[in-house]
C-alpha positions in Angstrom: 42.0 -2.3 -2.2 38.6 -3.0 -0.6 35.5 -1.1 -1.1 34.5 0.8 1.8 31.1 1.9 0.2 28.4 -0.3 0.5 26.2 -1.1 -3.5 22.8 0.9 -3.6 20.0 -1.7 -3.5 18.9 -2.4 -7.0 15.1 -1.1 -7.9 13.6 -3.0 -10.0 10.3 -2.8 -12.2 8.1 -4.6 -9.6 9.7 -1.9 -6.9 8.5 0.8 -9.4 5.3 -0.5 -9.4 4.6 -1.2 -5.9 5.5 2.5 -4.9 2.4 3.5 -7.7 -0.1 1.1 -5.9 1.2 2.5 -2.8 0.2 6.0 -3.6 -3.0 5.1 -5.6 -4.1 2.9 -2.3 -3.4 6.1 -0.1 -4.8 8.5 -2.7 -7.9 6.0 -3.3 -8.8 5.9 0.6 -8.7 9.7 0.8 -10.7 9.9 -2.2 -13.3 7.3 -0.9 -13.6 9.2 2.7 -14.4 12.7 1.1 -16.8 10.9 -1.6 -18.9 8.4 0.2 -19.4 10.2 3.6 -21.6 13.2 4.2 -20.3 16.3 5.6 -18.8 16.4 8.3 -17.6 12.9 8.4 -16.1 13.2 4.9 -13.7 15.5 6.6 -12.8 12.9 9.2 -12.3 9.9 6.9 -11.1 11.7 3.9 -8.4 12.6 5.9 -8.1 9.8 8.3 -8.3 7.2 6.2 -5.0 8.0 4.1 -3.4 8.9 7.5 -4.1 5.5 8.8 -2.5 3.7 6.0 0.6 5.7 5.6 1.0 5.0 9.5 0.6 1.4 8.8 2.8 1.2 6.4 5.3 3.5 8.1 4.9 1.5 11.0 5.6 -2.1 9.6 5.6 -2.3 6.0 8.1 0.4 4.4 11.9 -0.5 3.7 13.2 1.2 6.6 10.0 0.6 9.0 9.9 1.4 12.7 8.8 -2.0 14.0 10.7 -5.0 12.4 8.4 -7.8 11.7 8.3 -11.2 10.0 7.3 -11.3 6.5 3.8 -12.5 7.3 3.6 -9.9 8.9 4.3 -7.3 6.8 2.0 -9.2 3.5 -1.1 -8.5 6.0 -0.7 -5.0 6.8 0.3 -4.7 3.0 -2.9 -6.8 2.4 -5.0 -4.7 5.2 -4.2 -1.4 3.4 -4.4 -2.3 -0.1 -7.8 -4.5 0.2 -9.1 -1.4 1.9 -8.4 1.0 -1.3 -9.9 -1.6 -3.6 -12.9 -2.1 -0.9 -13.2 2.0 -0.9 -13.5 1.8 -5.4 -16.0 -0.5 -5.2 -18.2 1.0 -2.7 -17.7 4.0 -4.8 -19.4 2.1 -7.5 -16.0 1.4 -9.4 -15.8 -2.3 -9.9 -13.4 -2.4 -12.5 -11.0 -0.1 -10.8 -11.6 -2.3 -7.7 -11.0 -5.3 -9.5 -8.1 -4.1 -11.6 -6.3 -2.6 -8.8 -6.6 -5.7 -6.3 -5.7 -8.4 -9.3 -2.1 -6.1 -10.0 -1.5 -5.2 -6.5 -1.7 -9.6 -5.4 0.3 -10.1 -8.3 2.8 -7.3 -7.6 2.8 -8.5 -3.8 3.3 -12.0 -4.8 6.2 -11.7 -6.8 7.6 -9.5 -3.9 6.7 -12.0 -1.0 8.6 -14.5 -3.2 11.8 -12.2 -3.2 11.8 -11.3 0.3 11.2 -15.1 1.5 14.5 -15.9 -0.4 
C-alpha cells in the first residue's frame, strides 16, 4: 500500500524561534512608531510601520509567500525588516535590546539560510 498523504513539514527549534523574532520585529516597529513620533505621525508610523513589514514578509518572505523568490532574496527582505526593529530599539534608547535582538535574529537567520540553501 502507498501513502496517499503527504508528512507534515517538521518544526524545529530554530522555526520556533524565528516566528518569536518575527512577532517581536512587527510588535517592535509598532512600538517604535507610536513612541518616537509626536502626535499625529505616531498614528501613522505606529500603525504603518508593522503594516509594512507584515506585507513584506507576506509578500516574499513567509512559507507560503505570494511572490516566489530566490533565497537571496528572501535573507534581504528578512534582513530589511528585522534590522529595521533592532534600528527602531536603539533609537528608542534600547541598545541592549537592539543589540540582543539583531545578534539572535543573524544567528537564527544564518542557520536557516544554511537549511534552505541545501
Amino acid at each position: 500500500m502507498t501513502d496517499t498523504h503527504s508528512q507534515a513539514p517538521s518544526i524545529g527549534f530554530n522555526d520556533v524561534l524565528r516566528f518569536i523574532l518575527e512577532l517581536f520585529a512587527i510588535v517592535s516597529l509598532g512600538i517604535w512608531g507610536f513612541i518616537a513620533w509626536p502626535f499625529a505621525w505616531n498614528i501613522l508610523f505606529g500603525i504603518g510601520a508593522p503594516v509594512l513589514a507584515i506585507a513584506l514578509w507576506a509578500l516574499f518572505r513567509s512559507p507560503k509567500a505570494v511572490f516566489e523568490i530566490d533565497t537571496f532574496g528572501k535573507a534581504l527582505v528578512e534582513i530589511v525588516v528585522m534590522t529595521s526593529a533592532a534600528f527602531a530599539w536603539w533609537s528608542l534608547g534600547q541598545p541592549i535590546v537592539a543589540i540582543v535582538f539583531a545578534v539572535v535574529a543573524l544567528i537564527s537567520g544564518i542557520v536557516n539560510g544554511r537549511k534552505e540553501l541545501r
